[in-house]
C-alpha positions as CSV (number, residue, x, y, z in Angstrom):
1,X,9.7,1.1,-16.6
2,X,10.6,3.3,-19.5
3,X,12.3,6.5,-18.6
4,X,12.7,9.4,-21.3
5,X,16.2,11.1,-21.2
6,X,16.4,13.5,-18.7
7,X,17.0,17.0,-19.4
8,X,20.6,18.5,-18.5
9,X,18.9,21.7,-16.8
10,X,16.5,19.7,-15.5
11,X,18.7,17.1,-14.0
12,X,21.3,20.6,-12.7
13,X,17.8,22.2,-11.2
14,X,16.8,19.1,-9.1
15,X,20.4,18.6,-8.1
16,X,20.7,22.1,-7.0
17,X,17.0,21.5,-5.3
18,X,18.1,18.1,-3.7
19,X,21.4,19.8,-2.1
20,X,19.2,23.3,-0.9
21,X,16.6,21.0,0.7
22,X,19.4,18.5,2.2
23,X,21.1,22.1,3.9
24,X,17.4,22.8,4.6
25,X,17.4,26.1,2.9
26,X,13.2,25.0,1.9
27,X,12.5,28.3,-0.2
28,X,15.4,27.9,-2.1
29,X,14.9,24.2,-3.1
30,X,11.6,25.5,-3.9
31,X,12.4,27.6,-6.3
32,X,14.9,25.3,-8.0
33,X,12.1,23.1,-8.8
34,X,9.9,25.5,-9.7
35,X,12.7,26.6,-12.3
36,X,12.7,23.0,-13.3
37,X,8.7,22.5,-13.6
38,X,8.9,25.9,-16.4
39,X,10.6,23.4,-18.1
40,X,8.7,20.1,-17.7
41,X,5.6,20.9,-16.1
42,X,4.0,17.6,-16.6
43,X,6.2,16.0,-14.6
44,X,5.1,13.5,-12.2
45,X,8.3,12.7,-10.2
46,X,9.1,16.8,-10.4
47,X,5.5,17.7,-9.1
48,X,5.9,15.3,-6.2
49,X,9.2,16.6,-5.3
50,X,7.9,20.2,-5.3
51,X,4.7,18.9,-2.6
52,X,7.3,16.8,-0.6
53,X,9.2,20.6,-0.5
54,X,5.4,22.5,0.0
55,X,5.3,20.3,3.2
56,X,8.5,21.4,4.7
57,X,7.4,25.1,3.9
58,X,4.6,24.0,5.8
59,X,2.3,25.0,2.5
60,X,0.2,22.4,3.1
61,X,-2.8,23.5,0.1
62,X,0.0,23.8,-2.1
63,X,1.2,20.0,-1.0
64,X,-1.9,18.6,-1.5
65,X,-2.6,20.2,-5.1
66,X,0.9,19.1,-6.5
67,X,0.4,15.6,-4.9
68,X,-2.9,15.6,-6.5
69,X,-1.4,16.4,-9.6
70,X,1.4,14.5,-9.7
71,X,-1.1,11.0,-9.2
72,X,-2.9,12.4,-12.6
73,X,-0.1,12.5,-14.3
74,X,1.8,9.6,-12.7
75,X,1.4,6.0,-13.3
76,X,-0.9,5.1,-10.9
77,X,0.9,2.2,-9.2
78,X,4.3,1.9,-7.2
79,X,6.3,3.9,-4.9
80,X,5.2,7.5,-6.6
81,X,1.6,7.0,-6.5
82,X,2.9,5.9,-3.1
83,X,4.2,9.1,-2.5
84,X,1.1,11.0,-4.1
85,X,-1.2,9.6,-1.6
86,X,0.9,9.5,1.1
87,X,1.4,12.9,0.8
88,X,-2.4,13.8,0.8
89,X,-2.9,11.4,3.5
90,X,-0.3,13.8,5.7
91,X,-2.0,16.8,4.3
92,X,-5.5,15.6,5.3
93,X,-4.4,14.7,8.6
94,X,-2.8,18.4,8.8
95,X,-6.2,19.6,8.2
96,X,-7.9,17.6,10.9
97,X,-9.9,15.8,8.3
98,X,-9.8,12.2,9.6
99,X,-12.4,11.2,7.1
100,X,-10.2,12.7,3.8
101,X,-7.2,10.7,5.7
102,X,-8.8,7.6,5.8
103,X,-10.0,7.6,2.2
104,X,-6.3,8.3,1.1
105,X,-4.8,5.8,3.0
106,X,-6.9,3.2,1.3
107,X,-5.8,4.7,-2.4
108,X,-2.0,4.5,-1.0
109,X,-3.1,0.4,-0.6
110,X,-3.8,0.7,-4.0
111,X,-0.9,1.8,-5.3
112,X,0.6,-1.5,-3.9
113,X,-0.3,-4.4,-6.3
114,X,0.7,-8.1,-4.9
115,X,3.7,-9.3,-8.1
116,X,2.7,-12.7,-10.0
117,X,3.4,-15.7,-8.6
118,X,6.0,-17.9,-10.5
119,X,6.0,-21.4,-9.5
């Protein structure tokens, strides 16, 4: 993994995000993230947050787009694709749309790749 420096308001925005959301005050973690994704709005990890917030705001369309988003953007293996799909999987489900949820679970599988064996 290579991992860009992190921006110092970024980094202050999801810290003041993470500590809203863990006192459950939803709309203001929210809108600390929001704040952050004006400044990065490409991402990945940011735009998954944000859904995983969406979810507890029960914005569930919202969820789902940001998810969605967040797997384009995102490296399309390991625990944040993960997330992405896990995320639309629980939004599908939400909907009532067995059919989406299914389909979702299997791109969460493939998210998952088996390491190489060493012998």
């Amino acid at each position: 993994d290579v991992n860009p420096l992190a921006d110092p308001g970024v980094s202050a925005l999801r810290d003041a995000a993470t500590r809203d959301e863990q006192a459950r005050r939803y709309s203001d973690a929210a809108g600390q993230l929001d704040q952050a994704l004006k400044l990065t709005p490409d991402s990945p990890e940011l735009l998954q947050e944000r859904a995983e917030v969406a979810v507890r705001l029960k914005d569930f369309s919202t969820a789902e787009r940001l998810a969605h988003r967040s797997w384009s953007l995102g490296p399309k293996l390991g625990p944040l694709c993960a997330r992405n799909w896990q995320t639309v999987v629980e939004m599908r489900l939400q909907a009532r749309d067995q059919a989406g949820a299914a389909s979702a679970r299997k791109w969460v599988q493939q998210c998952h790749k088996a390491g190489v064996p060493r012998y």
